[in-house]
Each structure stands twice: as structure tokens, then as C-alpha cells.
N, C-alpha and C positions, 0 to 999 in steps of 0.2 A: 437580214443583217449581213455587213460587209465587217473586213478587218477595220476599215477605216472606223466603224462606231463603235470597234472597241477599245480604239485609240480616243476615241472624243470620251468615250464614259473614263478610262482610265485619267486621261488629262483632269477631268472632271473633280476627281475625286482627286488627286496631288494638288489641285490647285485649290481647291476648295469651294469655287464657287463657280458657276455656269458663263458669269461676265469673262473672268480671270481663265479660262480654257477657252471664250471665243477669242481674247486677245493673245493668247499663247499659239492659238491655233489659223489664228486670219479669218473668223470663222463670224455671223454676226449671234448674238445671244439668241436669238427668236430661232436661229439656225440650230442651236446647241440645246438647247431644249425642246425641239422638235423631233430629235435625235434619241435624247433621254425619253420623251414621251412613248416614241415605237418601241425604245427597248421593254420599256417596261410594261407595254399594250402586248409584244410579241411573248413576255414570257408573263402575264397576269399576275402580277405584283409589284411594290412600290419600291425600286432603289435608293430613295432620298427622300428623308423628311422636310418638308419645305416650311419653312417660317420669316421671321421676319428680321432673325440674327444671323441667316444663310441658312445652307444647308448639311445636311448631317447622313451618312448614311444609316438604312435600316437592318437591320440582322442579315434580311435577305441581300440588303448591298453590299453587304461584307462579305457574304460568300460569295456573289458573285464576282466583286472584285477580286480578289482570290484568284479563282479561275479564269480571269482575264486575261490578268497576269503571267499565267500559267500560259494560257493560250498564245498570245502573243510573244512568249520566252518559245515555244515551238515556233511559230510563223517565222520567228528571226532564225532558228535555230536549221530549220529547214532549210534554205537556199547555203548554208553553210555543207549539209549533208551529199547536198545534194549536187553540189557544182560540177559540171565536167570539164575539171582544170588541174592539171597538178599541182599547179601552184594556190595553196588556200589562202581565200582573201575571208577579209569579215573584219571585225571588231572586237577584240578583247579588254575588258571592263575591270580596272584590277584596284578596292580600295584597299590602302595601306595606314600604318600607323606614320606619324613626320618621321619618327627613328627610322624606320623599317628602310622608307623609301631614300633616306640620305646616307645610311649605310649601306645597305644592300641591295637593292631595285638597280644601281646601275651594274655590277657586277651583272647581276640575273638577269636583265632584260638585253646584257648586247650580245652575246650569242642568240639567242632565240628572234632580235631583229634579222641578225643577220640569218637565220635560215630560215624564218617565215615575213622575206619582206612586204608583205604584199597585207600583213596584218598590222591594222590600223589601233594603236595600242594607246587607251587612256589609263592615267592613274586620275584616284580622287583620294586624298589626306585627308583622316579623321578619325578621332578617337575608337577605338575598339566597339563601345555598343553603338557606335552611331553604322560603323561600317556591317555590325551583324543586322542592325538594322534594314540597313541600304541592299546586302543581300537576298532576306528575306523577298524584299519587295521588287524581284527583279531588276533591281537599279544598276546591279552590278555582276557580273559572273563570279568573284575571290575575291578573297581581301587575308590580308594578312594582318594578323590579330594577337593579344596577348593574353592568356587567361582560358580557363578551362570552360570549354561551347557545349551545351547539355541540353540538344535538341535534334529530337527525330529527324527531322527535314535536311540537318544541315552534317555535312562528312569533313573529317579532321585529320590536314596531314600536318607533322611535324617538321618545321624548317629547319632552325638552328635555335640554340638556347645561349641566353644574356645572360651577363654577369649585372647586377644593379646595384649601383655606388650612386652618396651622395656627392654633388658637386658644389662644391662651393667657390669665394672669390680665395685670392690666395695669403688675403691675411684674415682671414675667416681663423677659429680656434678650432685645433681638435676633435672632431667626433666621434668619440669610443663608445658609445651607446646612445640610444634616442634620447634621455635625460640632457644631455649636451646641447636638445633641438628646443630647449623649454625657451618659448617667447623669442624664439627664431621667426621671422616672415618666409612661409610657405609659396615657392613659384611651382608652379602645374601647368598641366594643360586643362582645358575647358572639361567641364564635368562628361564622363564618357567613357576619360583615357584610362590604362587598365594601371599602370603605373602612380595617377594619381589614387587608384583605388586601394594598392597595395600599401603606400605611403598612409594614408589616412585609416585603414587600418593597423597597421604598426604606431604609429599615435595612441590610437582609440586604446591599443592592447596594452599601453605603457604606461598608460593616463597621462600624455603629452598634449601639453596643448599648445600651439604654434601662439604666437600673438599677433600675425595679419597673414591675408593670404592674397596673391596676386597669381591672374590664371590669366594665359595667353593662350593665341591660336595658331603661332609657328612655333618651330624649335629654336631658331636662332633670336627670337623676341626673349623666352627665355634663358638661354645661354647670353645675350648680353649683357640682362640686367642681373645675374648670379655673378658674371663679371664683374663689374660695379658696383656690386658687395649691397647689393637690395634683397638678397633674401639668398637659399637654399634649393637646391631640388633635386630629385630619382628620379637615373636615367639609366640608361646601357652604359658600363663600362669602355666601348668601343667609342660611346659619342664624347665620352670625358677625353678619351686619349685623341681623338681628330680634333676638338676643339682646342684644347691645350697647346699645339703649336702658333695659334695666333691670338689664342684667350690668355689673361692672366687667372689662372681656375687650378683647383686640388680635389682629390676626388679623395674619398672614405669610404674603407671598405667596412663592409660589416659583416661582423663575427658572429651576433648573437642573434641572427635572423635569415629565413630559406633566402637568400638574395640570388639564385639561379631560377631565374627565369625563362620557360619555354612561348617561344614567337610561332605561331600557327597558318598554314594556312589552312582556310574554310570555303565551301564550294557547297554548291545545292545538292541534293542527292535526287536528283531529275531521273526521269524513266530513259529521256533522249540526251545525252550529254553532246555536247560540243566539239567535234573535232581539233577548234583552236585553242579549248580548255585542255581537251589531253596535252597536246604539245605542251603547253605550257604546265603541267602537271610532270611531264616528263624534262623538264628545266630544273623544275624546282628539284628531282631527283640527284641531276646531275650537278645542281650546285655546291662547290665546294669551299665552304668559309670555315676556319677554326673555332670551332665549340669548347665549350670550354664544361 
């Protein structure tokens, strides 16, 4: 067993099928299952139930993917540890919430370009459980998240805390309690966002019931059609005030609900942590935005 077949079995299993990782990978199918066959000859048991719907992993695939995972977060993490360079290169993996990264990602990320140029920095946008998700599974080193994380594996620093107002268009009526929202259309983000969980809870606890809802996958998809006076939505206070100089938008504060909300970020709790995750751990320290 090389690194490389733990790359083919993990492809395997994101992809879902043996075809779908030898095209992913340049690789032919009778190649990629030749591959699975040794692993699962080399440790005497079955990775994958094989049928005629695809495949599925077995109990024992699960753990093993797992520790693949695990393995291969070392293998990258290693030449990071290890370099003899002052200057540290590598990859830093940061998933955010659309708020997060349009408020604050550019503040936080240009000092830390500027003193680790040499680190090659992705963002990936996505609701909160999609990004604890993507965590999890190696996909990503951090993410900034909103909503309280209640899991062994994963470590919890605090950013900055939002203030959360409805925004509306600017001849929209008054909102002094969620009764104001009865047979309002509902704009969110795709099911995931921790924002639209808090929203749909404050409903549910009011006996509110929206009369449509419209769910998008940017923030400015939603900011324009609130504009255009198609519906409602809960955001950060900071996104109501940056969009208001070129939106026709009114934001509503609320009185009778916890509307300060704290933005996280979350990290693995690894035995070998990352050299360019500290750095950037020691960013987020140093970041200085007004909380409220």
C-alpha cells in the first residue's frame, strides 16, 4: 500500500462510484478496482458493498475511511512541518459563511497575506452544517460558522458577535414583533444556514407562518430581491448597513428576541496541528472589528 491508493479509495468513496474516481483521477475503472481489490485482500475485509445501484460502504469502510482521512491530513500536514524554509508555503483551506467572507475575510486575510506570502489561501462559501460538515471530512482546515459546535473532535474559538436585524425593502411596513411577519415571503439561504435556522425557529416559537419562501445560494441574490420588495430576511446588522448605501433596504431591530449572535471559528482537534493554521489562529486573535 502506497499514499497514492489512499487517495484512489478516498476519491472512491466522494465520488461514489469506481467509474466516477477513474475519471476524476485519469485512471481506467479495471485500474480502480484493482486497487480496491488489494486494499481489501491486504487487510481481509470488504470496503464496499457491491450491487447493481453502485456502491456503498460497509461498517468496516467507514472506519476505514475515517483513518484515511486522518492519514492523509498527516501526509499533507508533514511536509508543512517539516520544510527547511523560513518562509512557510502550503495551503490554507478556510470554509466561511457569504456574511462572514464579505464582511470580514477581507479585513482578516490581508495582513496574514501579507506576512505568509508564500501561503496559497482558498475560501469555500457555505452554510454553517455544510461547512462543519466539510470539516469533518478533511475537506477543509476552518471555517467560520454560526451557532453553538457540540463535538469532541472539533475545537471552538470565538470571532466576533452579530447583531441580527430583519431587512426589508424600504416601503415594506414596520416590524415590532414577528406577528408583523404573518404571510410575509420568507428569503434565506439554502437549508444549512445557521441564520435561517434561528429565523425558522422564532416563527415556529411565535406560531408565525410566512406565506412563501424563497431560498438562495449568494447573499447579494438575496439582498436584491428584499430590495424589490419580494420578500424579507435575517442577517447581520453590518450586511444591512454596507448594503443600504446602494440598496433601497430598512433594517428592524428586535426587541423581544436574543438577536446577538456569536460567529465561530472551528478547527479539528488533531494530535499534529498545522503550522499555517496556527498562524492563522494567531490572525484571528489579532483581529480587530467592533462587537457589539
Amino acid at each position: 500500500m502506497n499514499i497514492n491508493d489512499l487517495k484512489i479509495f478516498r476519491t472512491v468513496v466522494q465520488t461514489g462510484s469506481f467509474s466516477k474516481a477513474a475519471t476524476a483521477l485519469n485512471y481506467t475503472q479495471s485500474n480502480i478496482s484493482m486497487k480496491i481489490q488489494n486494499l481489501e485482500a491486504m487487510y481481509h475485509t470488504t470496503f464496499f458493498y457491491r450491487g447493481h445501484r453502485g456502491i456503498q460502504l460497509t461498517p468496516k469502510g467507514e472506519q476505514f475511511y475515517e483513518l484515511v482521512l486522518k492519514m492523509l491530513h498527516l501526509y499533507d500536514t508533514s511536509f508543512e512541518i517539516l520544510q527547511n524554509t523560513e518562509e512557510q508555503r502550503g495551503i490554507l483551506r478556510i470554509g466561511s459563511m457569504e456574511t462572514t467572507a464579505a464582511l470580514h475575510l477581507p479585513a482578516l486575510l490581508t495582513p496574514f497575506h501579507q506576512a505568509h506570502e508564500q501561503v496559497d489561501i482558498t475560501i469555500l462559501t457555505s452554510p454553517s452544517q455544510h461547512n462543519i460538515e466539510r470539516l469533518e471530512n478533511y475537506e477543509i482546515d476552518g471555517a467560520f460558522v454560526t451557532g453553538p459546535v457540540y463535538k469532541e473532535n472539533i475545537l471552538v474559538k470565538e470571532f466576533i458577535c452579530e447583531e441580527l436585524v430583519f431587512i426589508t425593502s424600504s416601503k415594506h411596513k414596520p416590524i415590532k414583533n414577528l406577528r408583523d411577519l404573518e404571510g410575509s415571503t420568507v428569503i434565506t439561504f439554502r437549508n444549512g444556514c445557521s441564520y435561517r435556522a434561528i429565523l425558522e425557529h422564532w416563527l415556529h416559537e411565535d406560531g408565525v407562518r410566512p406565506q412563501n419562501r424563497m431560498e438562495f445560494g449568494t447573499l447579494d441574490g438575496i439582498i436584491g430581491c428584499v430590495a424589490a420588495g419580494l420578500g424579507i430576511t435575517l442577517l447581520p446588522r453590518a450586511i444591512a448597513e454596507k448594503y443600504m448605501a446602494t440598496q433601497t433596504l430598512t433594517l428592524h431591530e428586535l426587541t423581544n428576541k436574543q438577536a446577538h449572535i456569536p460567529t465561530w471559528f472551528i478547527y479539528r482537534k488533531d494530535d499534529v496541528q498545522s503550522p499555517i493554521l496556527q498562524y492563522f489562529l494567531e490572525s484571528i486573535d489579532a483581529y480587530d472589528y467592533p462587537s457589539v
